[in-house]
C-alpha positions as CSV (number, residue, x, y, z in Angstrom):
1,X,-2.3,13.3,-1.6
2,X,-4.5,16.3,-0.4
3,X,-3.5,15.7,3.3
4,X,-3.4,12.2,4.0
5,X,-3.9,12.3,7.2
6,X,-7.8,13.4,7.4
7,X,-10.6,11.6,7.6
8,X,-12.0,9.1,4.7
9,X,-9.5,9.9,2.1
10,X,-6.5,8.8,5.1
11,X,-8.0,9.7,7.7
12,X,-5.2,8.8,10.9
13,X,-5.7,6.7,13.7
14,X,-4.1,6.7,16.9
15,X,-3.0,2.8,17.7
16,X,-3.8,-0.7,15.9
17,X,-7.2,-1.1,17.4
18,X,-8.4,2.1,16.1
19,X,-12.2,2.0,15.5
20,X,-12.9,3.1,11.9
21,X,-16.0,5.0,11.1
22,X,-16.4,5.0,15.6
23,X,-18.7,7.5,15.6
24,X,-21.6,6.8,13.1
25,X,-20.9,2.7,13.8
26,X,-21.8,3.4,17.6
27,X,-24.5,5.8,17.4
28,X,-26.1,3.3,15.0
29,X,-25.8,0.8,17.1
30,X,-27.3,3.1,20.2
31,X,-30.0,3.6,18.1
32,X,-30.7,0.5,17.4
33,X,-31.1,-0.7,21.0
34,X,-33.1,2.1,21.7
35,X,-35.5,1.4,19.4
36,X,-35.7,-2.4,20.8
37,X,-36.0,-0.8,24.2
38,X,-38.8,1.5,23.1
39,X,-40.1,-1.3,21.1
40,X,-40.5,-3.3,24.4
41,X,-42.3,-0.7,25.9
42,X,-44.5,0.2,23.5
43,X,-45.9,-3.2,23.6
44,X,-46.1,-3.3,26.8
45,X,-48.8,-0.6,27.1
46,X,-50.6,-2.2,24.5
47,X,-50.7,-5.5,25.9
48,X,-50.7,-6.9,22.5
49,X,-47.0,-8.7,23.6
50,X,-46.8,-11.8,25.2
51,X,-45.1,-12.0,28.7
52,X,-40.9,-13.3,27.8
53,X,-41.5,-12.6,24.4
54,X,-38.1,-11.4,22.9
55,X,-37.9,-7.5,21.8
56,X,-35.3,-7.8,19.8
57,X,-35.3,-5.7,16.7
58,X,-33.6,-6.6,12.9
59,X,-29.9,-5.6,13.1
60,X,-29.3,-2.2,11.5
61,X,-28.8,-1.8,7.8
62,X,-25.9,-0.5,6.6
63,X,-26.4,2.9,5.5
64,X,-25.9,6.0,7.1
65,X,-28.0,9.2,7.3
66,X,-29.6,10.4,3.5
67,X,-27.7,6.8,2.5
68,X,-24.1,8.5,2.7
69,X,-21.0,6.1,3.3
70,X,-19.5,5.8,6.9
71,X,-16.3,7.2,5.8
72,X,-15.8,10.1,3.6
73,X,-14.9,8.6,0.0
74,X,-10.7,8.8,-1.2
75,X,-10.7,11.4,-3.7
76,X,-7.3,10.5,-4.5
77,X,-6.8,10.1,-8.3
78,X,-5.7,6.0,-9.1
79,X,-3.0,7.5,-11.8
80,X,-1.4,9.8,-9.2
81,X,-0.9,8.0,-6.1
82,X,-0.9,4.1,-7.8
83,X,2.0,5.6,-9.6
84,X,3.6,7.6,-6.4
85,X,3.2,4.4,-4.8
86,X,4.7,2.0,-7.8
87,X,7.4,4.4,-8.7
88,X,8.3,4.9,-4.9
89,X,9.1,1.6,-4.2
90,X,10.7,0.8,-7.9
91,X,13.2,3.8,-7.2
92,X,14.2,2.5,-4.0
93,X,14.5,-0.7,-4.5
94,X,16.7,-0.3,-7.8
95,X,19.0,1.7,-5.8
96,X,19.5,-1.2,-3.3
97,X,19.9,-3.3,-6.1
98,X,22.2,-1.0,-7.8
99,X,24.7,-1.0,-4.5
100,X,25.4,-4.6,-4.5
101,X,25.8,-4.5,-8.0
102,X,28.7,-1.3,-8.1
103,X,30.2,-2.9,-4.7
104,X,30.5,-6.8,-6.7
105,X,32.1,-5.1,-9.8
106,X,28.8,-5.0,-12.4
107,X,28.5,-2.1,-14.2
108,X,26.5,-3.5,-16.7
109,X,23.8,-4.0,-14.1
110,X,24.5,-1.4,-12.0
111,X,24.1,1.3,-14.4
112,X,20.6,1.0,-15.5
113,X,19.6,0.4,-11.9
114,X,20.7,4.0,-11.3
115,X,19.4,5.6,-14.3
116,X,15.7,4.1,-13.3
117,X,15.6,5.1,-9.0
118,X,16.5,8.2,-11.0
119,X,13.7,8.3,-13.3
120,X,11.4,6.5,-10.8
121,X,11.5,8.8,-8.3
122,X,11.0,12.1,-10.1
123,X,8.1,10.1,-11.6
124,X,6.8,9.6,-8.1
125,X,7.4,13.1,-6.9
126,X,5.8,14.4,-9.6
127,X,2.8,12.7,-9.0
128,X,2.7,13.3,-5.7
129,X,3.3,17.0,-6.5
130,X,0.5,16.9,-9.1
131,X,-2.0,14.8,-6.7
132,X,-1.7,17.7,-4.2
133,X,-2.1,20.3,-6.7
134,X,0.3,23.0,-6.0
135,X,4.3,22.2,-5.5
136,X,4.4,24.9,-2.2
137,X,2.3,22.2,-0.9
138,X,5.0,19.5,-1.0
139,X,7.3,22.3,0.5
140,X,5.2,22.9,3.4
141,X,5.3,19.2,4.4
142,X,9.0,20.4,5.0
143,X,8.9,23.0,7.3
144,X,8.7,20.1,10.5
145,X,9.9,16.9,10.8
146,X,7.3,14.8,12.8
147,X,8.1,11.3,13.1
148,X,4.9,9.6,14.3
149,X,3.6,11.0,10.8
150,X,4.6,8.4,7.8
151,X,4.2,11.4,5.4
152,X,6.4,14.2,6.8
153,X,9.1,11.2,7.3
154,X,8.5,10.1,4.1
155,X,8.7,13.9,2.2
156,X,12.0,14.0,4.2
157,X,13.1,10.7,3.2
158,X,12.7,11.8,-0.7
159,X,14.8,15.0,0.0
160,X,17.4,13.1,1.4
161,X,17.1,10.6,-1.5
162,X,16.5,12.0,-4.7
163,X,19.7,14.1,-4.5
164,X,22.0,10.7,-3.9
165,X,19.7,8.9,-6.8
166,X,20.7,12.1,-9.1
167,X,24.6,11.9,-8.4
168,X,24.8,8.3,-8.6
169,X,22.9,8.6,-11.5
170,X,24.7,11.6,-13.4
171,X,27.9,10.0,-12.4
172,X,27.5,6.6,-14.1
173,X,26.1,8.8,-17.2
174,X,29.3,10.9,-17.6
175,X,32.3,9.2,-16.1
176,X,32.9,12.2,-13.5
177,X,33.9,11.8,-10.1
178,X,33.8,8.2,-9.6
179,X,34.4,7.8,-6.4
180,X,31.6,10.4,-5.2
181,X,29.8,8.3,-7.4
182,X,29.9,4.9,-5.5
183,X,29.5,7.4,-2.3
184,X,26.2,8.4,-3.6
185,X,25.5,4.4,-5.0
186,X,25.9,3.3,-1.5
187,X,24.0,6.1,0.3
188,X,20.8,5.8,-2.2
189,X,21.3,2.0,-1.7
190,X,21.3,2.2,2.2
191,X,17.9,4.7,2.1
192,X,15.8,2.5,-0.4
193,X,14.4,0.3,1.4
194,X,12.9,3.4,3.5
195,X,11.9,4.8,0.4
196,X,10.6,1.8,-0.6
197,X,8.2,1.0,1.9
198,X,7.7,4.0,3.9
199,X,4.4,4.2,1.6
200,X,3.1,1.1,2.9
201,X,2.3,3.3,6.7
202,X,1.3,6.1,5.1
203,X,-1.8,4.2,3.5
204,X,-2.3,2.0,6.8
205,X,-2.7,4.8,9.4
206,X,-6.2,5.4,7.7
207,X,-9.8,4.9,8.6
208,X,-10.1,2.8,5.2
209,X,-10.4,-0.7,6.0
210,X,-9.3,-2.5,3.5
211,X,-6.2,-0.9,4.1
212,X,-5.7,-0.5,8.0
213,X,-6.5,-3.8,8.8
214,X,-3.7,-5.1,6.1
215,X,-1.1,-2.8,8.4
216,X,1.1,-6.4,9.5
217,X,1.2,-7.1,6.2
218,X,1.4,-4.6,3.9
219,X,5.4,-3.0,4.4
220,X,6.3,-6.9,3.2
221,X,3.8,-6.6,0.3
222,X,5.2,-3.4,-0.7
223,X,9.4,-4.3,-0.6
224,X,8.8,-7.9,-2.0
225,X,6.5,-6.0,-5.0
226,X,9.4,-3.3,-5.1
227,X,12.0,-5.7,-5.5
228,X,10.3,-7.8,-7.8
229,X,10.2,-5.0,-9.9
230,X,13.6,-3.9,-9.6
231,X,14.8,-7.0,-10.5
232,X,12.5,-7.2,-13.4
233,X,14.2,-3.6,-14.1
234,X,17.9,-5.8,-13.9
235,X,16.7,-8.5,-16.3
236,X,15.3,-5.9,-18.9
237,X,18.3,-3.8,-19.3
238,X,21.4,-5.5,-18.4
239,X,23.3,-8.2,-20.0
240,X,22.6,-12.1,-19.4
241,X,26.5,-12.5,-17.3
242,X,25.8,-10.1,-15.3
243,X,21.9,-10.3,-14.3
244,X,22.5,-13.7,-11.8
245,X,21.6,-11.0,-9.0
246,X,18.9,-9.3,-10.4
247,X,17.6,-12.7,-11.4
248,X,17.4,-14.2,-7.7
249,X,16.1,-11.0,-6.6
250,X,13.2,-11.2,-9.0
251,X,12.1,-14.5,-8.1
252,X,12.7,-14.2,-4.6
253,X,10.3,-10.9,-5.1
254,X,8.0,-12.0,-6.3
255,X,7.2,-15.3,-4.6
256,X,7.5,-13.6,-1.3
257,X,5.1,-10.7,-2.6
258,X,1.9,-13.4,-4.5
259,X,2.8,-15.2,-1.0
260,X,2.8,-12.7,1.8
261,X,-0.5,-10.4,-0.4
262,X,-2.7,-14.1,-0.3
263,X,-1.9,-14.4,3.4
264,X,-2.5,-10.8,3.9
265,X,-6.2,-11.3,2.2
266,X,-7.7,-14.2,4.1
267,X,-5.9,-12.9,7.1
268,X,-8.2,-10.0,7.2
269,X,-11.0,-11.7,7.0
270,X,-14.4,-9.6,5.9
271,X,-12.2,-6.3,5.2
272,X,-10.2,-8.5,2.5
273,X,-12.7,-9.3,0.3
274,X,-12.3,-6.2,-2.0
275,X,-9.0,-7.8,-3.0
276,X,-11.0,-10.2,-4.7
277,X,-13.9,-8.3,-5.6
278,X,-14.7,-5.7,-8.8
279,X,-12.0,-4.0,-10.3
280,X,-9.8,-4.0,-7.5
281,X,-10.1,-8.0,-7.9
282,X,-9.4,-7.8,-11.3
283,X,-6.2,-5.8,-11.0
284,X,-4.9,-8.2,-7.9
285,X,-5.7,-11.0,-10.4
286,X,-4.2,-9.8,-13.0
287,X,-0.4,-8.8,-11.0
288,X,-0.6,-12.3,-9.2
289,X,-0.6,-14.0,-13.0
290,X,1.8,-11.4,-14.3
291,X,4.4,-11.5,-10.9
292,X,4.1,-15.4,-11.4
293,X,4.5,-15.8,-14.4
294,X,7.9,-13.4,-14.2
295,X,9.1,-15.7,-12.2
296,X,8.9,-18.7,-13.8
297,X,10.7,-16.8,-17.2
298,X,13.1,-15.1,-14.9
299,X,14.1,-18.9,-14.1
300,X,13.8,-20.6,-17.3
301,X,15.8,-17.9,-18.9
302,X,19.0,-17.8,-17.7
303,X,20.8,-17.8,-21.1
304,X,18.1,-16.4,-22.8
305,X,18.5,-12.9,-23.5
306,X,15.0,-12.5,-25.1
307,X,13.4,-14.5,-22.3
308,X,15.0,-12.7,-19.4
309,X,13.5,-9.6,-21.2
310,X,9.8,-10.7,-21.2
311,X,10.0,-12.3,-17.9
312,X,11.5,-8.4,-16.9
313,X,8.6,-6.8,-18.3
314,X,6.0,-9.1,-16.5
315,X,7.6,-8.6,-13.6
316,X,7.9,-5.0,-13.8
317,X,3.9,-5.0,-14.9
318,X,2.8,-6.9,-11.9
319,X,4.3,-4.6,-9.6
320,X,2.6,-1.6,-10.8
321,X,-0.9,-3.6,-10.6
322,X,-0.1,-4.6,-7.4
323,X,0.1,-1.3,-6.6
324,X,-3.3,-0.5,-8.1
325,X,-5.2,-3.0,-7.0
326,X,-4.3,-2.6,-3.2
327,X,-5.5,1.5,-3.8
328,X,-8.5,0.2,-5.9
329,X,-9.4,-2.2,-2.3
330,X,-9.2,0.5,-0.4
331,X,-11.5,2.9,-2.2
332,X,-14.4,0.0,-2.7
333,X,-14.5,-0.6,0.9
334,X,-14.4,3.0,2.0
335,X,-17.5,3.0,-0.3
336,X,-19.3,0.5,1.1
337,X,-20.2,0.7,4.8
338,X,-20.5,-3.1,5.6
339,X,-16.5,-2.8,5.7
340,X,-16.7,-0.3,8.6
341,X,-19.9,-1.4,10.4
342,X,-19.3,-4.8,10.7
343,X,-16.0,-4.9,12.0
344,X,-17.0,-2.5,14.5
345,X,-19.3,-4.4,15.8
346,X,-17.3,-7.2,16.9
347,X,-14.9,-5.1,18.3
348,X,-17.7,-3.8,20.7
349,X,-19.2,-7.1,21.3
350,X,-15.8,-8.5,22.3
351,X,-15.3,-6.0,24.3
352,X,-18.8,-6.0,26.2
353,X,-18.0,-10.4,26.3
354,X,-14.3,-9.2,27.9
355,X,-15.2,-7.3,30.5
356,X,-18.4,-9.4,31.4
357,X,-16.4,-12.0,32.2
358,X,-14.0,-9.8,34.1
């Protein structure tokens, strides 16, 4: 993520009613009173305007100067932060999974738990790494620890984290020190739902609509996807006795996660209709179908090995498309300045109605 916290691509706000896009939106809006005040006057001289006859002018279109968005656009590539996102949130929530698993005696389930926040978290450090485009980059983020910022908390959460996932991962592989083993199960296990969800901020405290204005929301989106996932994870790779947790996880998932993103979209009102819309609609289409339809396998196939599988896989599918879609919504409505304008808008005209009546 070249910087995150600048301008269109994440550009940060300082407190929930942040005005995105302020600055073009109200200097559009000046402008567009002025010219009804000018309007006015103009007529006026000419006498060709009746006496009470409304100056109003057409409300402003919305473009900005030479037809350039509001907001700069998210240069962000889909592959490397939909995965950094996906893979954040698998890794985490596999190792929370993977605790109560080693702590209620199944190794069978436990085991590929650990081998996948492994493998999911490298995944999503290296695309991080590769998004930003050189690895001192990541290293810099490092050298403070600021905690109003989601992503120096977050590069320090994946320090602290991908180390545990590693032992608790090499461990299990080899049969070596077992008991620093289930040290290092338990830590990665108490950190993942951090690691899980700390990406949910990070894309919130933006000027990008479609994604601030989902900032009640989203941390619940994110850990029910993740843990749909995880337990999708559970169901793939472990045996049919021992997946009962990894089953209710999965289902619980990923009803809370269709549930909570539906709310989430007609919540937000205008700003939510890129959810729906274009490719971005397509993808949150597609992970609702998927996620649901994991569920429903994950239920019907408790002594069906080959059944537990597929429902796994869908499960494990949706969650990465959820992923996608909520980064593809953000970049349409960064594109399109109705998303910034008209929200604006009624901010200020609340406002002005507020303090009239004050």
């Amino acid at each position: 993520m070249t910087n995150p916290e600048h301008t269109g691509e994440g550009a940060a706000v300082s407190g929930r009613d942040a005005i995105t896009g302020a600055a073009g939106v109200v200097s559009e809006e000046q402008r567009a009173r002025r010219g009804e005040r000018e309007g006015g006057q103009r007529s006026g001289r000419r006498g060709g305007r009746r006496r009470g006859e409304p100056t109003r002018v057409p409300d402003a279109d919305f473009r900005s100067y030479h037809g350039r968005p509001v907001l700069n656009q998210i240069v962000w590539e889909a592959r490397d932060i939909g995965g950094y996102l996906f893979l954040g949130g698998l890794a985490g929530a596999s190792s929370v999974l993977a605790a109560g698993a080693e702590v209620t005696g199944r190794p069978g389930l436990a085991r590929p738990l650990k081998y996948t926040a492994l493998a999911a978290i490298s995944g999503s450090t290296a695309a991080l790494i590769h998004d930003l485009g050189r690895p001192e980059r990541f290293l810099n983020m490092l050298r403070v620890f600021k905690p109003t910022s989601p992503m120096s908390v977050g590069s320090w959460l994946l320090m602290g984290y991908g180390p545990l996932a590693g032992a608790a991962a090499v461990t299990a592989a080899t049969g070596w020190f077992p008991r620093t083993g289930t040290a290092a199960t338990i830590g990665a296990g108490a950190l993942g739902p951090l690691v899980a969800t700390y990406t949910a901020p990070l894309i919130c405290d933006t000027a990008v609509p479609s994604w601030h204005e989902g900032y009640r929301e989203m941390p619940f989106v994110f850990a029910s996807s993740a843990a749909a996932a995880a337990g999708g994870v559970g169901l793939l790779a472990s045996p049919t006795a021992q997946s009962g947790p990894a089953r209710r996880v999965a289902v619980g998932g990923a009803l809370t996660e269709v549930a909570v993103s539906s709310f989430m979209e007609h919540r937000m009102g205008l700003v939510g209709e890129p959810y729906g819309q274009g490719r971005a609609g397509a993808l949150t289409r597609a992970a609702k179908a998927l996620t649901l339809g994991g569920a429903a396998g994950a239920v019907l196939g408790r002594r069906s090995r080959a059944l537990s599988a597929l429902s796994g896989a869908a499960l494990v599918a949706g969650s990465a498309l959820t992923r996608l879609g909520v980064f593809q919504a953000g970049v349409q409505s960064a594109a399109d300045p109705k998303y910034t304008v008209v929200p604006q808008r009624q901010r200020l005209e609340e406002r002005q109605h507020s303090e009239e009546r004050a």
